[in-house]
C-alpha positions in Angstrom: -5.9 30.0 16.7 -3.6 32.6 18.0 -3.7 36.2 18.3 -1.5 38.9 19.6 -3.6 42.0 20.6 -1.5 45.1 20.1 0.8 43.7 17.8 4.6 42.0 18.6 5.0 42.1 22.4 1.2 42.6 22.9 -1.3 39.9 24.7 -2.0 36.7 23.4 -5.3 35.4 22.8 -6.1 32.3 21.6 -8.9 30.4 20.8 -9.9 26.9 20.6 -11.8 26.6 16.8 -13.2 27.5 14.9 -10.6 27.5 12.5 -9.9 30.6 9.5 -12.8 31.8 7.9 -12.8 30.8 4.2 -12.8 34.2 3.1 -9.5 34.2 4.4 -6.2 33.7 2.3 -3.5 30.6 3.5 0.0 33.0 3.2 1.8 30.2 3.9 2.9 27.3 6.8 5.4 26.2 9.2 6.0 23.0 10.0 8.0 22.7 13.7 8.6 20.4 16.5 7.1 21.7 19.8 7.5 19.5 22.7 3.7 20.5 23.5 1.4 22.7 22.5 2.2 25.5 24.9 5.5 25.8 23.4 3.8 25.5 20.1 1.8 28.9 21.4 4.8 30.6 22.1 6.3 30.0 18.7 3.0 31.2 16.9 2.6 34.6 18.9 6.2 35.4 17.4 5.0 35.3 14.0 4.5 38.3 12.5 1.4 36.4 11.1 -0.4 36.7 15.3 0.4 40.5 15.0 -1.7 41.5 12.6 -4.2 38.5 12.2 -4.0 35.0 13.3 -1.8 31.8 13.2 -3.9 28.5 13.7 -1.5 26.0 15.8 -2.9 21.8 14.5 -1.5 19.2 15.5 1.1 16.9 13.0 1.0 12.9 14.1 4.3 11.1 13.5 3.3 8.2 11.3 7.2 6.8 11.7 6.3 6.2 15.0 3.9 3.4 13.9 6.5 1.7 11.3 8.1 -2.0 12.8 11.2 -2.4 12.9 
């Protein structure tokens, strides 16, 4: 989960589970390609999302990887 203390600019804090409490609300999701999850970080802490509450970063697996041919 990421956090930005202080709001755009401010530190970043993140946190390794648990995940969002039920109570809660999903506003939405983004769906990017980081080349690790550093980078992925950096992309959540811009989120206006991080400034004022938190951004959980999970990982996607690339199932077309696994197809033959």
């Amino acid at each position: 989960m990421v956090q930005v203390k202080g709001g755009k600019g401010g530190e970043v804090v993140t946190t390794d589970g648990p995940f969002a409490e039920t109570k809660e609300v999903l506003g939405g999701f983004y769906l990017l390609q980081c080349a690790d999850l550093d980078e992925a970080i950096a992309v959540a802490a811009e989120l206006p999302g991080s400034w004022h509450g938190s951004v959980e970063v999970r990982p996607v697996y690339d199932w077309s990887a696994d197809v033959p041919g």
